[in-house]
C-alpha positions in Angstrom: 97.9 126.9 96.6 100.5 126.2 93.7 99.2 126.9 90.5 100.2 123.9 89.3 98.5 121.8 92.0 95.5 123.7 91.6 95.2 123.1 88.1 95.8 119.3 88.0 92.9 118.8 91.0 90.6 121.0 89.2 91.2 118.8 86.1 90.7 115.6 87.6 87.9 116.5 90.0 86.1 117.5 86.7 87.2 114.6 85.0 85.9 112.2 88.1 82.4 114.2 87.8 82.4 112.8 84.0 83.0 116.2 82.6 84.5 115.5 79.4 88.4 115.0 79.8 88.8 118.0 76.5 86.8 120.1 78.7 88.1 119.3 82.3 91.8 120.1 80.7 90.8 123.4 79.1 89.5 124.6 82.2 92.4 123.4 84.7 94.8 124.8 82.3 93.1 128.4 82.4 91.9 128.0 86.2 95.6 127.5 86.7 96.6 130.5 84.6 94.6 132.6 86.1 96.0 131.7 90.1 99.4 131.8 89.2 98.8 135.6 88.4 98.6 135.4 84.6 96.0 137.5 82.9 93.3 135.6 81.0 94.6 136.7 77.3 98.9 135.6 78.2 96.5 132.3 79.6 94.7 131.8 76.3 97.8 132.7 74.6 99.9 130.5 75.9 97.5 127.5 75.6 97.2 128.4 71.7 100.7 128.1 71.6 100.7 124.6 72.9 98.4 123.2 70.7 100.6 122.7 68.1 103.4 120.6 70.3 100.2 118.1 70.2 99.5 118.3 66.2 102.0 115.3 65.0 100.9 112.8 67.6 97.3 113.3 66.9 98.0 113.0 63.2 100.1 109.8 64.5 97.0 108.1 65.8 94.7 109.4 63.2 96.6 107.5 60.4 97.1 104.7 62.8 93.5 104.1 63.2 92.9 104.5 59.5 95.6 101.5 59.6 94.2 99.7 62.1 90.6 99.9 60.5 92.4 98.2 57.1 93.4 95.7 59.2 90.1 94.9 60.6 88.5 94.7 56.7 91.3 91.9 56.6 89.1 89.7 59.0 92.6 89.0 60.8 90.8 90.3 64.7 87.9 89.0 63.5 89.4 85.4 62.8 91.5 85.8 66.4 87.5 86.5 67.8 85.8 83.5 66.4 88.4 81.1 67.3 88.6 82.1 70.8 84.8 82.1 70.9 84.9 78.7 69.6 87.5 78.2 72.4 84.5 79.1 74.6 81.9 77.1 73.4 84.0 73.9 73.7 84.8 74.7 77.8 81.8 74.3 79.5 83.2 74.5 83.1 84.0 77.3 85.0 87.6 76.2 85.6 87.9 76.0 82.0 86.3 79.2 80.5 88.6 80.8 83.8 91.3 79.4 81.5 90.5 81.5 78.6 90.4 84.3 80.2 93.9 83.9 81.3 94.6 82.6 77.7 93.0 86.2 76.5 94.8 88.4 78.8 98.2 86.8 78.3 97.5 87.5 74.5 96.9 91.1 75.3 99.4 91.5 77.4 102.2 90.4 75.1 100.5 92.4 71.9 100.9 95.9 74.2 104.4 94.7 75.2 105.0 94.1 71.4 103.2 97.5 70.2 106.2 99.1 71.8 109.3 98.0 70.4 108.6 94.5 67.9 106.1 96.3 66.6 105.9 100.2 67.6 102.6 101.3 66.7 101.7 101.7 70.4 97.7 102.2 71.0 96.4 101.7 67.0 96.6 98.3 67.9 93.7 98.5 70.7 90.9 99.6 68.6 91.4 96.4 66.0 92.1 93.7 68.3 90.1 94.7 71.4 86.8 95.8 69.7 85.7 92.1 67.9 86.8 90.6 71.2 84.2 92.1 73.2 81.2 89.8 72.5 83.6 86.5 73.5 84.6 88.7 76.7 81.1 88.9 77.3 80.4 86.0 77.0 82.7 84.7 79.6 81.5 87.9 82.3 84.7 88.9 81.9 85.5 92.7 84.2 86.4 95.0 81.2 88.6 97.2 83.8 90.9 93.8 83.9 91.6 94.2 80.7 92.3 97.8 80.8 94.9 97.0 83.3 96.2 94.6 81.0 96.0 97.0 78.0 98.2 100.0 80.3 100.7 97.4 81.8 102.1 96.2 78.4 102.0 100.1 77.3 104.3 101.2 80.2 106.1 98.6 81.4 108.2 98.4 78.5 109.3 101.7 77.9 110.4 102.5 81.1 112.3 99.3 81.5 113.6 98.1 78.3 115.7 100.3 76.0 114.0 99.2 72.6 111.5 101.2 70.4 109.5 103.7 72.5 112.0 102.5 75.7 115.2 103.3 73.3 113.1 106.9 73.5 112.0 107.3 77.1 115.5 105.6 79.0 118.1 106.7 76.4 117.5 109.8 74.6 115.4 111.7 77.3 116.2 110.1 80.8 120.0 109.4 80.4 120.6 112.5 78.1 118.9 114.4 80.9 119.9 113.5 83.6 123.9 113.6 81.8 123.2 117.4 80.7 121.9 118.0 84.4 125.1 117.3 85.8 124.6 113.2 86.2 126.8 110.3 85.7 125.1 108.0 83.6 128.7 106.5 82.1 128.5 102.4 82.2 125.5 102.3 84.0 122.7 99.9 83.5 119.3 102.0 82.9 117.9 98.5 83.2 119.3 97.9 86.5 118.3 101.2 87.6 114.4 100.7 86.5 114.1 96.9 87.5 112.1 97.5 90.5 109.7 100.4 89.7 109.3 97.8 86.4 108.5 94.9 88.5 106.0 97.1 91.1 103.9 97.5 87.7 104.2 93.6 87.7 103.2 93.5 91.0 99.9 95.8 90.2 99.1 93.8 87.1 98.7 90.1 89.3 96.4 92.1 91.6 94.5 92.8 89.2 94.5 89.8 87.7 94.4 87.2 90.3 92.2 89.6 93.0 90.5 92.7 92.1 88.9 91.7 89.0 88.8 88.1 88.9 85.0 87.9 89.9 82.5 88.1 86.6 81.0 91.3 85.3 77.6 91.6 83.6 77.4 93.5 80.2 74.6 93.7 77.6 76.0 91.2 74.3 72.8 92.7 72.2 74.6 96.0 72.6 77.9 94.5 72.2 75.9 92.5 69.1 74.7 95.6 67.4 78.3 97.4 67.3 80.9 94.8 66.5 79.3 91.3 66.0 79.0 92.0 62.2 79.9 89.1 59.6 83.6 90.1 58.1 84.2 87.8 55.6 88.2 86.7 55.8 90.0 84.4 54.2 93.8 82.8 53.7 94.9 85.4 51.5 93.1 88.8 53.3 94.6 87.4 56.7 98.2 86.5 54.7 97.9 90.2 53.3 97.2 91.6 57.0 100.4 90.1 58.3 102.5 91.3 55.3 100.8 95.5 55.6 102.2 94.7 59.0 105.8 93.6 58.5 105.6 96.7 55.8 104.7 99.3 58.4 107.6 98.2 60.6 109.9 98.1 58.1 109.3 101.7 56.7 108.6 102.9 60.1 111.6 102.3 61.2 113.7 102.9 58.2 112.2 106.4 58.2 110.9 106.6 61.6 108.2 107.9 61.1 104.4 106.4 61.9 102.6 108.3 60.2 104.4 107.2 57.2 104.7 103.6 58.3 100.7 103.5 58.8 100.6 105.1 55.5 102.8 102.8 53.4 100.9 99.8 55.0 97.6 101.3 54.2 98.5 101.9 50.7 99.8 98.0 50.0 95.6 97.0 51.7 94.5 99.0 48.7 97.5 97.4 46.0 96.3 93.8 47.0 92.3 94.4 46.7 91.7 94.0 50.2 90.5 97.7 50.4 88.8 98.6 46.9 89.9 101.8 45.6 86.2 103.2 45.4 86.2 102.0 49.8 89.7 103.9 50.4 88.5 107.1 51.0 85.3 106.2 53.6 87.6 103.9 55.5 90.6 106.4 55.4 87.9 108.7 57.4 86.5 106.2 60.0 90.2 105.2 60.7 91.0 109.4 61.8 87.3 109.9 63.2 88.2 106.5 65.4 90.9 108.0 67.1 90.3 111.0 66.6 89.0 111.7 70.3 92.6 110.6 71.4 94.5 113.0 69.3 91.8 116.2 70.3 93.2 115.1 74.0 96.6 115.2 72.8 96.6 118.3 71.8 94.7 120.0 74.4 96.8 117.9 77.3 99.8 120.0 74.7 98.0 123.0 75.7 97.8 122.6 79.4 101.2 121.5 79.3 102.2 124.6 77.8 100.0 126.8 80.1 101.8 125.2 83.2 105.4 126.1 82.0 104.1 129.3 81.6 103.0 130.0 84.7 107.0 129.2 86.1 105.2 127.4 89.3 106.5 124.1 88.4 110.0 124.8 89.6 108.5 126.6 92.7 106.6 124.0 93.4 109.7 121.6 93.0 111.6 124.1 95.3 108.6 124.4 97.8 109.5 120.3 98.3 112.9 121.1 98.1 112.8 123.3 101.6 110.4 120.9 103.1 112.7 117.9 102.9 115.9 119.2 104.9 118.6 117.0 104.6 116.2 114.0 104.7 116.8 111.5 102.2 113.9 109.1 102.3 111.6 111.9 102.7 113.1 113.7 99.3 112.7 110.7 97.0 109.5 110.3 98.2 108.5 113.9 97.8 110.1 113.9 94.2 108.6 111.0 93.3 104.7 112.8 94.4 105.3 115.9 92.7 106.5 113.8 89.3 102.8 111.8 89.4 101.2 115.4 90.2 102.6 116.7 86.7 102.5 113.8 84.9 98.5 112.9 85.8 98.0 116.9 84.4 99.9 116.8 81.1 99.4 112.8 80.4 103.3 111.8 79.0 105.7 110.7 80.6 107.9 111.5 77.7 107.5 115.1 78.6 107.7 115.4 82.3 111.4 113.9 82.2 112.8 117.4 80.8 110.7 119.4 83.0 111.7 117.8 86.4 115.2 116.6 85.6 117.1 120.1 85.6 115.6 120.7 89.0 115.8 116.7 90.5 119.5 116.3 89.3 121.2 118.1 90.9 119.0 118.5 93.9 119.7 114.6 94.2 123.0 114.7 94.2 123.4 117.6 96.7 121.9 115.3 98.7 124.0 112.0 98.0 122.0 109.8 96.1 124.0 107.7 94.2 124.4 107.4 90.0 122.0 104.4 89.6 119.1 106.0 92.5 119.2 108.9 90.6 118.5 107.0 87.3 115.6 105.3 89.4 114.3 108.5 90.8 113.7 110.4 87.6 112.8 107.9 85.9 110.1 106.8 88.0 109.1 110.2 88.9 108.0 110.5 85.0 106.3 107.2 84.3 104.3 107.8 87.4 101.0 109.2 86.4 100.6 108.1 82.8 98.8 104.9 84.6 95.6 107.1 85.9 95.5 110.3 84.1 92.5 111.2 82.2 94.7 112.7 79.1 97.0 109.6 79.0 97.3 107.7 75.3 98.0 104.8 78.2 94.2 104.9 79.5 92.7 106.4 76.0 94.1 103.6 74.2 92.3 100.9 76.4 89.4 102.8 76.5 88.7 103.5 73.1 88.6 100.0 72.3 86.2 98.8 75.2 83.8 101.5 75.1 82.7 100.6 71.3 79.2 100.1 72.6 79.3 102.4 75.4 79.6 100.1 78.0 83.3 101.0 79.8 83.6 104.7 81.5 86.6 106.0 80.6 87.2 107.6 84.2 86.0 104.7 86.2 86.7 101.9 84.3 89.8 102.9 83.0 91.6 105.9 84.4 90.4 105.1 88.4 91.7 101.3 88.3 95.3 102.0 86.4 95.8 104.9 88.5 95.0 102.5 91.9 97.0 99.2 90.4 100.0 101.0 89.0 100.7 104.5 90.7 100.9 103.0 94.3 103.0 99.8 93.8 105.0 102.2 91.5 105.4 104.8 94.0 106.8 102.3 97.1 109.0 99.9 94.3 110.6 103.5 92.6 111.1 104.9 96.6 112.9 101.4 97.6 115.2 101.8 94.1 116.1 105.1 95.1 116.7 104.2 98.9 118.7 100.9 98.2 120.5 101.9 94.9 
């Protein structure tokens, strides 16, 4: 068996046994280092080496949360949580309180959407909005796994459709520069035209989820859910007025330096200028900030070591290659073969952002041998690396959601989170990015 292959299904198998996702990648990444020939010290070696190539996202996230938990001493979730709650109480009916949960998801929905280009902060949004929401979602037996639909959907769908923020990333400077230095012609053409329908497939997942899978109530324990987040934060006019102005500051220095970490920082730094965060509180709240995302940048960087193990082992281009002679001259079946081997590397190494470079110099030019046209190839790559990050255990995509549901230890991060993405967005994305590439 392909290293590769092997690696990933011995990650996720350990990761579907509830083997801790840290754990699950380190072994995958040796297990696979190991079967593609490599001795145990160039495995561990080349690991160590990728750890690093995860060390300024994790810092990312860890002054992020810090950020996010500033925000939350503002009382501005807090205030979003008792006014929906108070939503609640007035809507006795099922067809009403059906309503806010609608209400509640739409809000979600277009905050993720936002936290990637209005507002790119990307997940450090989840664990201050989500978290004080949980006793009102409760409350009305909403199925936490809807809402980590919601939560993924709004933190793919844009970047792989619109070319703003983290999409001006993904669709410009990775997937068009790629595929242009791979021997593509990306001149005039519309990357939005080119991802429409792998965009609306996510779409189509989301409304499943929505309107079938997970529209039944769900049971959870509000004592639990009383003895984590319902605490009394006092807010008022001017905390909740200094929330929304840390916020406009973060933007603007994040993107006049680009740079989060120093965007998080600078909005941080103006909670503890306006008294909202006393001096003598800075320090402790600094530290529960990191430690609360801190399990999402320790994946990070281990999904950087796997990564790195995997390139070493030089079976990801014989693997591409082994699809290669399987397809023939077929076209349908080589998009569709492309398109599985992009979700296989992308569920092992978690980003999207870093499959692109890895699959392009090999799908480029195989695709045009084979005479897909400009815009299918587009379609192709670029669907071939989003697929995955909905589903895998080591993606910031089902992290995020999950580290603000499971506050009180009530949402599996496999199961509730990684299992349902992977079922609601990797199939309807693999058939809408096979039609692109076939009808483009």
């Amino acid at each position: 068996m392909n290293a590769v292959v092997a690696a990933v299904l011995i990650m996720l198998v350990l990761s579907l046994a509830r083997i801790h996702v840290v754990v699950a990648l380190i072994v995958g990444a040796v297990s696979g280092g190991l079967i593609s020939g490599l001795s145990l010290e160039a495995t561990i070696d080349a690991f160590n080496n990728g750890l690093g190539g995860g060390a300024t996202v994790a810092l990312s996230y860890a002054t992020l949360g810090a950020f996010a938990v500033a925000i939350g001493k503002s009382g501005l979730a807090h205030a979003l949580a008792d006014k929906t709650l108070t939503m609640v109480g007035q809507q006795e009916n099922g067809t009403a309180a059906k309503g806010v949960r609608y209400m509640i998801i739409g809000v979600l929905v277009l905050i993720a959407l936002s936290s990637q280009n209005i507002l790119p902060i990307h997940i450090a949004f989840i664990p201050l909005v989500v978290p004080p929401m949980l006793y009102v979602m409760a409350k009305l037996k909403m199925d936490r796994r809807l809402v980590a639909c919601a939560l993924t959907f709004g933190l793919i769908t844009p970047y792989m459709f619109l070319p703003i923020g983290f999409g001006g990333i993904y669709l410009n400077e990775i997937l068009m520069a790629k595929i242009s230095a791979n021997g593509g012609e990306t001149e005039g053409l519309s990357v939005m035209r080119a991802m429409a329908l792998p965009a609306l497939g996510m779409l189509c997942g989301l409304l499943v989820a929505v309107f079938f899978t997970y529209r039944g109530d769900r049971e959870y324990d509000l004592e639990a859910i009383t003895r984590t987040e319902r605490v009394n934060v006092a807010y008022s006019s001017n905390t909740l007025f200094m929330a929304v102005a840390a916020i406009v500051v973060a933007f603007v220095v994040q993107l006049w330096l680009g740079s989060m970490i120093l965007g998080a920082l600078a909005g941080f730094l103006l909670f503890n200028l306006s008294g909202v965060v006393k001096w003598k509180e800075a320090d402790d709240l600094f530290t529960e900030g990191m430690k609360m995302l801190a399990m999402i940048g320790f994946i990070m960087i281990a999904a950087s070591g796997f990564a790195e193990v995997m390139r070493e082992t030089g079976e990801i281009a014989s693997l591409v290659q082994s699809s290669v002679d399987m397809i023939g001259s077929n076209k349908p079946m080589a998009a569709l073969l492309m398109l599985l081997v992009g979700l296989m590397i992308t569920l092992g190494i978690g980003s999207s952002f870093s499959t692109i470079p890895i699959i392009a110099a090999l799908y480029v030019p195989l695709a045009l041998e084979m005479g897909f046209s400009s815009l299918a190839i587009v379609a192709l790559v670029g669907t071939a690396g989003a697929l995955g990050d909905a589903g895998s255990p080591a993606s910031d995509s089902t992290l995020g959601p999950t580290a603000g549901l499971n506050v009180d230890g009530q949402h599996n991060h496999i199961w509730d989170s990684v299992v349902p993405t992977f079922l609601h967005y990797n199939l309807p994305l693999l058939g809408f990015g096979w039609l692109a590439a076939m009808i483009l």
